[in-house]
N, C-alpha and C positions, 0 to 999 in steps of 0.2 A: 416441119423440115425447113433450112433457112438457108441462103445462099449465102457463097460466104467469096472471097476473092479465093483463085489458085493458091497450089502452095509455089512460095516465091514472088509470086504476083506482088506489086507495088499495092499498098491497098490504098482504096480510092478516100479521096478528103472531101470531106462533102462542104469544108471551109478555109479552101483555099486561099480566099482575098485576105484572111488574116493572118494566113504563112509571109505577105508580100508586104502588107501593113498595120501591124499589130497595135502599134502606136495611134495612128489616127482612127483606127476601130474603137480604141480603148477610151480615147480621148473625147471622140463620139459619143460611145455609152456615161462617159461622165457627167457629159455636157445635158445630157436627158437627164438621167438619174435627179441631175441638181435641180428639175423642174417637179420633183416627186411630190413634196409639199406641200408646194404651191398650187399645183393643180389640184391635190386636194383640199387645200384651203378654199381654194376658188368653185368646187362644186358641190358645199354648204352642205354635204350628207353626213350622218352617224359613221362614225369608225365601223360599226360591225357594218353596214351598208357598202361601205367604200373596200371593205377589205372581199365582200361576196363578189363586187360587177368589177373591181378590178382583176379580178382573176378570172372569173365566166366569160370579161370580152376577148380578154389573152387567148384561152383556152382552144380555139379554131384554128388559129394561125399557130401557135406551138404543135397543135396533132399531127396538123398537114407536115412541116420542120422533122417532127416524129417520124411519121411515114416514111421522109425523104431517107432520113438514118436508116430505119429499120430496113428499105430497100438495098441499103450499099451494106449493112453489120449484123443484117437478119433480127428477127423478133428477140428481146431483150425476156431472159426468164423473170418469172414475177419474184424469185428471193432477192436479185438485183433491186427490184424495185422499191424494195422494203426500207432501205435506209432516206432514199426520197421523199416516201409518205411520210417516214417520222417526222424528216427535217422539216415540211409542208409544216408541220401544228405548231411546228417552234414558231415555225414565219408567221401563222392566225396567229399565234399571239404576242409575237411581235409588232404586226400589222396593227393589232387592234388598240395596243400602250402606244405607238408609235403616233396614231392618229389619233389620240387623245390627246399625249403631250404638244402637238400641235391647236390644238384648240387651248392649252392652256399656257400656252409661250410665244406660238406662233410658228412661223415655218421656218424660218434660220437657225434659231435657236436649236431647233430639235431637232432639224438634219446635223447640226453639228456634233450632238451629243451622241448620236445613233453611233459614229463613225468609232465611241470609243470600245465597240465590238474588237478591235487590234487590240487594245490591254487589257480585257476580259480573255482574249484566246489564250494571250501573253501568262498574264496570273493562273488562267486554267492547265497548262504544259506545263509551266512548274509545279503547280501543286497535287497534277495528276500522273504526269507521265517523269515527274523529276529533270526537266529539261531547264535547264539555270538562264536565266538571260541574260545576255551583255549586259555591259555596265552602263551602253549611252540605252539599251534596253528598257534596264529598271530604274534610269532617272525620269524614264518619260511618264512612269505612273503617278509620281507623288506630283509631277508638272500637272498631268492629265485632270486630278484629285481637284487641286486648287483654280482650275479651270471653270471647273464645276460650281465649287462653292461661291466663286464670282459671277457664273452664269443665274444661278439660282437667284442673286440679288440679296443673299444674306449680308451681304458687308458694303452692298452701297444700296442709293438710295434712288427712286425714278428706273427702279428695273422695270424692263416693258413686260408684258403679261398677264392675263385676269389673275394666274397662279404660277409664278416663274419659280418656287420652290418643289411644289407638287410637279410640276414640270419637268424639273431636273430629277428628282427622284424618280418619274416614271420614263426619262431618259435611259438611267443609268440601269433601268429593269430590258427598256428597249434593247439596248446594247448587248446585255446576255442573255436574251432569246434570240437574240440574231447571232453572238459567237454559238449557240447552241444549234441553230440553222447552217449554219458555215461548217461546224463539226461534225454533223452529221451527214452533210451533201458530201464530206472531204474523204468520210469512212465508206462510204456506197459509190463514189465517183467511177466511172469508165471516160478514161481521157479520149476516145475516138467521137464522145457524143456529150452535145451540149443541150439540145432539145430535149432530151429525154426524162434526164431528170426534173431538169426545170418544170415538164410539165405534171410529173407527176406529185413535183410536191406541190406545185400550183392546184393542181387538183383539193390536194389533204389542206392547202393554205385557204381554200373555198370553204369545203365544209367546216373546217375549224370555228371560220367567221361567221356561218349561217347558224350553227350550234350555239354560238355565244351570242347572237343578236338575238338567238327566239330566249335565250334565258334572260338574259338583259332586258328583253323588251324595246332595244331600239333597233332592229332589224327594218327599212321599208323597202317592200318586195317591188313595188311600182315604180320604174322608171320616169324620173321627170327633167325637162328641161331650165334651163342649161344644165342641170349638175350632173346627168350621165354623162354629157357630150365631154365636160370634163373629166368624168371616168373612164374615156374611151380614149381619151387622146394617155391617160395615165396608165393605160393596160397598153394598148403600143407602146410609148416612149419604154416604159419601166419595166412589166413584164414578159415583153417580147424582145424589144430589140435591144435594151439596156444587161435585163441578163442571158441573153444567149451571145453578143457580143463580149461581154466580160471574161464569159465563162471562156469564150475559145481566146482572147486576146491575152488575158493576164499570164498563162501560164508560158508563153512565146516571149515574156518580157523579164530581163534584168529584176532583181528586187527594187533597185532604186528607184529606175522610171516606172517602177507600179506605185510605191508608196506617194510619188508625185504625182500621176496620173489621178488615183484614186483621193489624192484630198483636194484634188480641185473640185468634185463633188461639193464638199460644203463651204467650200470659202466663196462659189460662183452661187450657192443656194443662199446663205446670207446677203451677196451682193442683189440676187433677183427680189427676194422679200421685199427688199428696202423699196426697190423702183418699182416694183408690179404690186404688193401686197399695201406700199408706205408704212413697213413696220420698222419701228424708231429702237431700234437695244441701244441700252446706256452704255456712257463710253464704261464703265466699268465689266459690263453683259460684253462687250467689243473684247475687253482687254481679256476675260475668261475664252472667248472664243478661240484669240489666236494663244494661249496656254494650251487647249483643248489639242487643236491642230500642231502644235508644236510637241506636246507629248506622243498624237497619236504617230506624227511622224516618227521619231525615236524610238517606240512601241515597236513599231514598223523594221525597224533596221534589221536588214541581214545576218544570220549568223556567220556566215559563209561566205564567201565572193561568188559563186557559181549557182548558192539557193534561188529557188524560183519565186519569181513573184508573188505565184499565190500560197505559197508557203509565210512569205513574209509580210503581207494580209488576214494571212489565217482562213485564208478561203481552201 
């Protein structure tokens, strides 16, 4: 049995401060997010390692967030829960392309590539549900396309990366298991609760990764220093407080100021690469980046003047 508010009663917001400032929440969560990367770049563990402790340190501080909810909206049924857990295995292996294309590109490069999850949602709603997209819509994919093949370093020369075309190719894989995580979080969503889900697919995004490290063989179960301390600062910034902010700010915002909000994400993760990681992309790998972000922007655009942000995200 669950408590629930009167009938009539105001029902209680268990997140307030981003009814009051949605913007500087959102802008907040970008502003981490863009350190995603890099922090795993910087704590020198296997992708299946990084994708297990970033989610096991989250884990604590989302249950308690959990609680808080389930206190004010009562216990959530477990068929609710179902579309979370799927979206969770999208994200493992997401997580785990996602953290490879960084060891084979670097961290700029592959946060920028991740972001074209917008025109993978984009081409996915036309070709699933028949939904046509604008016209500044569908110039942004062939922009987004040519992006790519310059990031890759097919057409120039001095591209940075051990392997900037494998790279880009498992970009482009990154991107649609993340519109497939975003799909399936948007089919299961209850707008009163942002904890909730996140942590349950956080849960299924743990085991996904510990399943594929013991098949893989690069799984390491022992903690060592520094490179947890960089996993833990990466489970705060990312999977606490980067998506349980998102989750409540985006949908309180205009489309436009989200598509703006949400690409400062990789234009500020490129900018940190360079000064914290010294990773050099050729002006060519430069000029694919900002085609990337100028398609995903476009991608991004509104159908509607009154559609929600995370509608126009794909989230």
């Amino acid at each position: 049995m669950t408590t629930r508010p009167p009938d009539g009663a105001a029902a209680p917001r268990p997140h307030r401060v981003f009814d009051i400032h949605p913007r500087s929440a959102a802008l907040v969560a970008a502003l981490g997010l863009s350190f995603t990367a890099i922090l795993y770049a910087l704590s020198e563990t296997s992708p299946a390692t990084a994708t297990v402790f970033r989610c096991l340190y989250a884990l604590p501080i989302l249950w308690w967030l959990v609680r808080r909810e389930d206190r004010i909206f009562g216990v959530r049924r477990w068929r609710a829960r179902v579309w979370p857990f799927a979206a969770g295995v999208f994200f493992g292996v997401d997580l785990l392309l996602f953290h490879q294309s960084i060891l084979l590109m670097g961290a700029g490069l592959a946060t920028v590539l991740s972001n074209l999850q917008v025109v993978i949602v984009l081409l996915a709603a036309w070709a699933i549900w028949d939904e046509r997209p604008t016209a500044a819509q569908a110039a942004g994919v062939p922009i987004a396309l040519m992006g790519i093949v310059l990031i890759s370093g097919v057409l120039g020369g001095d591209a940075y990366g051990d392997d900037p075309v494998l790279g880009s190719i498992l970009g482009v894989f990154v991107a649609i298991t993340y519109a497939g995580y975003l799909l399936l979080m948007r089919k299961g969503r209850d707008r009163r609760r942002a904890a909730g889900p996140i942590f349950d697919a956080t849960v299924a995004t743990m085991l996904t990764g510990f399943v594929a490290g013991l098949l893989l063989g690069d799984l390491d179960l022992i903690p060592s220093l520094p490179g947890h301390v960089w996993l833990l600062l990466l489970a705060l910034s990312a999977q606490v407080a980067g998506g349980v902010m998102l989750a409540v700010a985006l949908p309180r915002l205009p489309a436009v100021t989200t598509s703006l909000i949400l690409l400062v994400q990789p234009v500020l993760a490129v900018v940190f690469s360079i000064m914290i990681l010294a990773e050099a992309p050729s002006s060519t790998q430069l000029l694919g980046v900002a085609l990337v972000i100028g398609g995903v922007l476009l991608g991004s655009a509104a159908r509607r003047p009154g559609e929600t942000g995370a509608m126009a995200a794909g989230a």
